[in-house]
matplotlib code that plots the C-alpha trace (Angstrom):
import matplotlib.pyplot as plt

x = [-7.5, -9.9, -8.5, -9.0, -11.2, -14.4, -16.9, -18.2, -16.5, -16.9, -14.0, -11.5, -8.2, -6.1, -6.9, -5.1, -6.4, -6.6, -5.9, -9.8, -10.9, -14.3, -14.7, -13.7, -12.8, -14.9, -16.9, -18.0, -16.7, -13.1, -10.7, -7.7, -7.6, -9.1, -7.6, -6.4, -2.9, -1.2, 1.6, 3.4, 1.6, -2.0, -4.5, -6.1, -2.9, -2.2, -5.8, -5.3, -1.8, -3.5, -6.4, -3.5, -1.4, -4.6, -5.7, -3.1, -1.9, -4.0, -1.9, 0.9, -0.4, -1.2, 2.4, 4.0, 2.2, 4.0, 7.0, 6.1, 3.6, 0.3, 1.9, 5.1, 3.4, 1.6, 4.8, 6.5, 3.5, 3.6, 7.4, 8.1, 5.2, 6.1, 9.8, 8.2, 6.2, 9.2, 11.3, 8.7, 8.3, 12.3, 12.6, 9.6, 11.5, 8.1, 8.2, 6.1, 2.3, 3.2, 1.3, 0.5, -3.2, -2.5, -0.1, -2.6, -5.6, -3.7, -2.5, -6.1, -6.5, -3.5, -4.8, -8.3, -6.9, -3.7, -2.6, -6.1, -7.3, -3.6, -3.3, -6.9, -6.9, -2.9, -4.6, -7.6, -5.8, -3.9, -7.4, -9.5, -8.5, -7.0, -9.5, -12.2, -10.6, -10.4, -14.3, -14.9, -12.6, -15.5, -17.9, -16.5, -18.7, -21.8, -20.0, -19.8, -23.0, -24.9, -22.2, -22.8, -26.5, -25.6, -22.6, -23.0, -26.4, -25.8, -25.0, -29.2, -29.8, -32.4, -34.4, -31.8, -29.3, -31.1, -31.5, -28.4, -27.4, -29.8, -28.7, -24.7, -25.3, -27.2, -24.2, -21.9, -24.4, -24.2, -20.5, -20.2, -23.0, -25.1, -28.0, -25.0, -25.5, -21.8, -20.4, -16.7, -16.3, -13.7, -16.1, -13.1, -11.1, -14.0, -15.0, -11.8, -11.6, -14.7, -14.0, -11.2, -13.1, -15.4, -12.5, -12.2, -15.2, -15.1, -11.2, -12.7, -15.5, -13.0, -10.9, -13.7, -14.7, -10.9, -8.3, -10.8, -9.3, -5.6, -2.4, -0.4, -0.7, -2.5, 1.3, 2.8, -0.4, -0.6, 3.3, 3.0, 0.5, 2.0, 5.0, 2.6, 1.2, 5.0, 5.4, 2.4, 3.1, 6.4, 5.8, 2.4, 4.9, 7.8, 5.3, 3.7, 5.6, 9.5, 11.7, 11.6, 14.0, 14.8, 13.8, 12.5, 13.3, 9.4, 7.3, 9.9, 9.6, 5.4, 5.6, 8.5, 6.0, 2.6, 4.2, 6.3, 3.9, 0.3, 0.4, 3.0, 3.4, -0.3, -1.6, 0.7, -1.2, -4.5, -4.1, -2.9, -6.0, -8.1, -6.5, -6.5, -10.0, -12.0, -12.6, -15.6, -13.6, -11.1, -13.1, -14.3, -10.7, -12.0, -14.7, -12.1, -9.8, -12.0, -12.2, -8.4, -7.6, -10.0, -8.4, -4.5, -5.8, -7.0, -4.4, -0.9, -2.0, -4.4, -7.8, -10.7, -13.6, -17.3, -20.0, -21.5, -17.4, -17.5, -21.7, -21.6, -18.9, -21.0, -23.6, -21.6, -20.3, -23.7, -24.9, -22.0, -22.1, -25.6, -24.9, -22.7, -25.4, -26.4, -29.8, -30.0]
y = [-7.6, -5.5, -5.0, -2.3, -2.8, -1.0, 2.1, 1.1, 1.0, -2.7, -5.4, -5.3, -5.6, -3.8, -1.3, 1.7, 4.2, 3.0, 5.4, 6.0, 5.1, 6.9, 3.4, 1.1, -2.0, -5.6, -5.5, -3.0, -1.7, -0.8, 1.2, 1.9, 0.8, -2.0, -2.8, -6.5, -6.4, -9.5, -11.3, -14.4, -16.3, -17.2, -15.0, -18.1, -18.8, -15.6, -15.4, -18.3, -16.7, -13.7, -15.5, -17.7, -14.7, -12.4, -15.7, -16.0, -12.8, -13.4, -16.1, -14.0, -11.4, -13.8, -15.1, -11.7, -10.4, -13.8, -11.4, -7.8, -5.3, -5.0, -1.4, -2.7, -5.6, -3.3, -0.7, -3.7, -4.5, -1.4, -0.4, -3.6, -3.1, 0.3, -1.0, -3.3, -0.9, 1.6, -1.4, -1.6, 2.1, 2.8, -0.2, 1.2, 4.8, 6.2, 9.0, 9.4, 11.2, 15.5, 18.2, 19.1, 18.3, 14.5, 14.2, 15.6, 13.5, 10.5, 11.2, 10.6, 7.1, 5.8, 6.2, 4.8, 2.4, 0.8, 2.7, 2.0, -1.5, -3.3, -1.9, -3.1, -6.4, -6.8, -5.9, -8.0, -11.0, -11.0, -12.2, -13.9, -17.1, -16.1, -17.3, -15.2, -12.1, -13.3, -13.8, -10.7, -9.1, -10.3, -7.4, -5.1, -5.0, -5.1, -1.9, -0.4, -1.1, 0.7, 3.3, 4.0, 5.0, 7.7, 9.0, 8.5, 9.2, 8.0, 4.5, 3.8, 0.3, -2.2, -4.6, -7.7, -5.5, -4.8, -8.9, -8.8, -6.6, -8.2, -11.8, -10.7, -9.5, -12.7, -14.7, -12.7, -14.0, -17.2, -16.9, -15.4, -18.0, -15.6, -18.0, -19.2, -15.6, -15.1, -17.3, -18.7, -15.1, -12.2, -9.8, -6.8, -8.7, -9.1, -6.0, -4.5, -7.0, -5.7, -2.2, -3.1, -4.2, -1.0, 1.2, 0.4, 1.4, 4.7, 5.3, 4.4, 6.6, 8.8, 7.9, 7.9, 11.8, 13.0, 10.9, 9.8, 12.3, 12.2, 11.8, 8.9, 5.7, 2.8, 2.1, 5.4, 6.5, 3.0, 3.3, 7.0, 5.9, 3.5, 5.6, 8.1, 5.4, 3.6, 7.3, 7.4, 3.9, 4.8, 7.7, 5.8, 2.7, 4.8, 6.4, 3.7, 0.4, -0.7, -1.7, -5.3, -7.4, -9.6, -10.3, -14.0, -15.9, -16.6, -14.0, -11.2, -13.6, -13.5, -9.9, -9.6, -11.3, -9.9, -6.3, -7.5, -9.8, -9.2, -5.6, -4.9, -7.1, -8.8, -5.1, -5.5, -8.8, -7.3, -4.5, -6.9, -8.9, -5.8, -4.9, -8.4, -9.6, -7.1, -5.6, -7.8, -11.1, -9.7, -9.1, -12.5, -12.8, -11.1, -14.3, -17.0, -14.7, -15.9, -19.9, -20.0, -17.8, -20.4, -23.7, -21.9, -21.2, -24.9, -26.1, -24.6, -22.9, -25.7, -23.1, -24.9, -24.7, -25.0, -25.8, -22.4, -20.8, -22.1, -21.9, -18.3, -17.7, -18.9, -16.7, -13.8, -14.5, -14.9, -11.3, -10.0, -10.8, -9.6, -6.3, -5.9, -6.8, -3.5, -2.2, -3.5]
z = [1.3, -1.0, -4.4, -6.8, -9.6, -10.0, -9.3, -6.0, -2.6, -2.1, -0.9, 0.0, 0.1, 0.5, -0.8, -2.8, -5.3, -8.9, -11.7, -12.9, -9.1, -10.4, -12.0, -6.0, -4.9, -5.8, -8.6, -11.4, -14.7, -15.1, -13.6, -15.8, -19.2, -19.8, -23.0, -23.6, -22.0, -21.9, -20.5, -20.8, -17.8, -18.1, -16.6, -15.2, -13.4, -12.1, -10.9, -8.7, -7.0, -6.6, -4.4, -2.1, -1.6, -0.2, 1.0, 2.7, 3.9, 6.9, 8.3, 7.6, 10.0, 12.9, 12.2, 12.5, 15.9, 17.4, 17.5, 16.9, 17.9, 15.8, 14.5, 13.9, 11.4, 9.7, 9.0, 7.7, 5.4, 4.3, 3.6, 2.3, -0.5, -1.1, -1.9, -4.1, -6.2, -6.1, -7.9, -10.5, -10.9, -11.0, -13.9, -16.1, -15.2, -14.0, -12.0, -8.7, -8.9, -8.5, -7.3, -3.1, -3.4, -5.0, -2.1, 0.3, -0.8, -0.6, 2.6, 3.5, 1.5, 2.9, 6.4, 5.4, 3.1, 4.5, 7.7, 9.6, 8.3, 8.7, 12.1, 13.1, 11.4, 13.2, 16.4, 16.1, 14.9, 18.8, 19.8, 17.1, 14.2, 11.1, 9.4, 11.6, 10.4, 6.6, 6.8, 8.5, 5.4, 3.2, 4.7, 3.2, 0.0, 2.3, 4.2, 1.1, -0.3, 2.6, 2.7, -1.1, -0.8, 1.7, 0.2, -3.5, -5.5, -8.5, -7.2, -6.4, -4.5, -6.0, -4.5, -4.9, -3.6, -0.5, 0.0, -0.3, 2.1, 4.5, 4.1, 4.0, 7.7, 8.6, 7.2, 9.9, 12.5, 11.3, 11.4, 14.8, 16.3, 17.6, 18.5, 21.3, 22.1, 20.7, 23.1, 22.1, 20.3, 21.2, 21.0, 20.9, 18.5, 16.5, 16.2, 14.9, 12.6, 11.4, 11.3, 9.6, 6.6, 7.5, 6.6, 3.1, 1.3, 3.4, 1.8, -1.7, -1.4, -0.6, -3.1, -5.8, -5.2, -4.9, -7.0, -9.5, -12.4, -10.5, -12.9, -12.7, -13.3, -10.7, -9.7, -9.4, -7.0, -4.7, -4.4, -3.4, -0.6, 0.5, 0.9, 3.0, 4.9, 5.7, 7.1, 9.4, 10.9, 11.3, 13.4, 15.3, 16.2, 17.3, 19.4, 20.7, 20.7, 21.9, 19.3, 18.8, 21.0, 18.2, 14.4, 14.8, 11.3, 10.6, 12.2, 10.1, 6.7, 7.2, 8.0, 4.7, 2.4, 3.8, 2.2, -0.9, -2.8, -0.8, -0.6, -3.2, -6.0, -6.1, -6.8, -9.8, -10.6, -10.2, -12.4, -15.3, -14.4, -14.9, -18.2, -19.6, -18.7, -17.1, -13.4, -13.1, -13.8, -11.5, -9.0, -8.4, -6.5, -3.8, -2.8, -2.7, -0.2, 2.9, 1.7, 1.7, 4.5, 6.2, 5.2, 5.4, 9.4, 9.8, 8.0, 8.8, 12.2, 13.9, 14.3, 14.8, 12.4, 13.4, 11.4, 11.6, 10.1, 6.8, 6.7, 7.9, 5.3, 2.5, 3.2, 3.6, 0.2, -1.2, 0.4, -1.2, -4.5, -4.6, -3.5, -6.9, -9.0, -11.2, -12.8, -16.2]

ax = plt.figure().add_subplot(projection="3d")
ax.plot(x, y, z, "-o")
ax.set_aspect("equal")
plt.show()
């Protein structure tokens, strides 16, 4: 899941347009107000939810395919986060963002952002470990780092972040054993999963140069994409997949709570983190989603785990976090 925080396109998850997305997803300074908003429940605490619910959103999408198409899991991601940020907008009586070009521009960050990555990580998760696809999530700073030296000048790489970039992609090596020459690997799967995590730091690039000056607050605009986006997979699912023969207790709770707390309410959590302590505090959620999506699929779902998994993994986060690092 890439969560909104900062200036650069980087992680993921999931993935929807902050108010001040000029300030992307991962690690940076603050999008929003940053100002020291508090609540009752200690931003420690609510730190560590947010990690297990992206953490585990990943076993809640191998969960769902067991009973529904990879399009139909990601509708149901999608509607049942949208109904949980229209709850919280209708009790803070907040109306929805106006004005055709908002809704136009988001039309296009809810198909880079949640239409496109939930439907290829559904798809590749038919194929490849939860887990697999939680570590291949963990790209998508490295993604965005190259991506942010083509599309975005002001954001200049340094030397450190180059290592980074280089040793991030050596992690997903590692990962994928590709001394074995990839053997053991779904090579498709795989690569979806990837190009899931691909997609979001192209949507916040988008995001950055279109909806960074937008009105409306973080949850007004996320629960207008998400709207758009509950649309599109709507209309890509009734034209390509049969209605489900039956709603399966488990597979329809995963695919229940994989939109209402990991795509819906844990935004919620992330902007209070954001406000309270900072986007690059925040961020650090973002490098514990792969260590418990990991031990959830070993754990709960029987995946095996290689040495090179949790070694690869490591790595990757290691490459990552020093593609955030800025020029003094």
């Amino acid at each position: 899941m890439s969560a909104p925080a900062t200036p650069r396109p980087t992680p993921s998850p999931p993935t929807t347009p902050t108010r001040r997305a000029a300030t992307a997803t991962g690690a940076g300074t603050g999008a929003g107000t940053t100002t020291g908003t508090r609540t009752g429940l200690d931003w420690r605490l609510r730190f560590a939810l947010l990690s297990v619910i992206w953490g585990f959103s990943f076993l809640l999408i191998k969960v769902g395919t067991e009973a529904y198409a990879p399009f139909q899991v990601a509708f149901g991601r999608v509607l049942f986060g949208a109904l949980a940020l229209l709850a919280v907008l209708l009790f803070r009586r907040e109306p929805l963002p106006r004005g055709r070009r908002t809704w136009a521009h988001l039309t296009v960050a809810a198909l880079l952002l949640n239409t496109a990555p939930f439907s290829l990580f559904a798809y590749a998760e038919l194929s490849i470990p939860s887990s697999l696809a939680g570590i291949c999530n963990a790209t998508s700073p490295l993604w965005g780092m190259a991506l942010s030296m083509v599309a975005l000048s002001e954001d200049r790489p340094t030397r450190r972040r180059f290592a980074g970039l280089g040793l991030g992609f050596l992690g997903v090596l590692t990962v994928l054993g590709a001394w074995q020459g990839f053997s053991g690997v779904d090579a498709k799967g795989t690569a979806l999963a990837l190009l899931a995590s691909l997609c979001y730091p192209i949507g916040w690039i988008y995001v950055r140069r279109t909806l960074a000056s937008a009105p409306g607050s973080p949850a007004a605009l996320t629960g207008a994409q998400l709207l758009i986006s509950t649309l599109q997979l709507l209309l890509v699912s009734t034209l390509f997949t049969c209605a489900p023969a039956g709603f399966p207790l488990w597979p329809t709770l995963s695919v229940i709570a994989l939109g209402a707390l990991g795509t819906g309410m844990a935004l919620q959590m992330q902007y209070g983190l954001v406000a309270e302590v900072g986007p690059t505090t925040a961020q650090m959620v973002t490098y514990f989603i792969p260590v418990i999506a990991t031990t959830a699929g070993v754990l709960l779902l029987g995946e095996q785990l290689h040495w090179n998994t949790p070694v690869g993994a490591a790595i990757v986060l290691a490459g990552a976090a020093l593609t955030q690092t800025r020029r003094e």
